[in-house]
N, C-alpha and C positions, 0 to 999 in steps of 0.2 A: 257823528264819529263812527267810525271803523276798528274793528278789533284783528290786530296784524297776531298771530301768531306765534308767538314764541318757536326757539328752536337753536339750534345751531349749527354753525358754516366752516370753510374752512377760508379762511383772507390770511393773504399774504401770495407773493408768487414766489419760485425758485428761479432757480438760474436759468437753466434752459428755453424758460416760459419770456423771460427778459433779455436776451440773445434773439429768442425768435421776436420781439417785439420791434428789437433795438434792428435788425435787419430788416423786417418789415418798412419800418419806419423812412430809414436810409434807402433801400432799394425802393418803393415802393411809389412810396410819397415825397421823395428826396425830402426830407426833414434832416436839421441840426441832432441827432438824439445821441445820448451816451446811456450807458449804464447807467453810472452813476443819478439819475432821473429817477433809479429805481430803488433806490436807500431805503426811502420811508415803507416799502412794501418788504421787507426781512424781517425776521423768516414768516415763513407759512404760520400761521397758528389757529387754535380752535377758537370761536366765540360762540357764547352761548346769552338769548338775549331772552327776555321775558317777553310774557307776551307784552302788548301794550296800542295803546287808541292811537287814531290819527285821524286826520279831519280827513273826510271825502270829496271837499268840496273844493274843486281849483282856486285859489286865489292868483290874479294876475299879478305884473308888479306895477301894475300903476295903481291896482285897488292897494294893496301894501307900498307904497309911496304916498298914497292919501290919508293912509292911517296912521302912519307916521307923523305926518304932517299936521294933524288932528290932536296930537301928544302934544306937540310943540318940540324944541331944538334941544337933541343932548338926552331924548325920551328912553331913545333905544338903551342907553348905557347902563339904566336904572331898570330898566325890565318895565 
């Protein structure tokens, strides 16, 4: 395990930052994109997170498909 940090950020975009995104997108990359894609990021706000662990060690998704698999069906839902 690894020890992240604690601290805090600022998540959320504004308008402008989604305008430039949504043009990007459109010009750029000819993509379908609207605004409205960007609902769930209003408004900007502060978070502040604790510190806290996290494994260092990559797991694949076929090693986490085996493990699962090892549970047996319906594992995940129960934790």
């Amino acid at each position: 395990m690894g020890l992240v940090s604690g601290g805090d950020f600022q998540m959320g975009t504004n308008q402008s930052e989604v305008a430039a995104a949504v043009s990007e997108c459109v010009n750029v990359y000819k993509g379908a994109c609207d605004p409205s894609f960007s609902e769930d990021s209003f408004p900007p706000h502060r978070v502040i997170l604790d510190s806290f662990q996290m494994e260092v060690t990559e797991v694949t998704m076929g090693q986490f498909v085996a493990f699962l698999n090892t549970l047996g069906p319906n594992s995940h839902l129960t934790g």
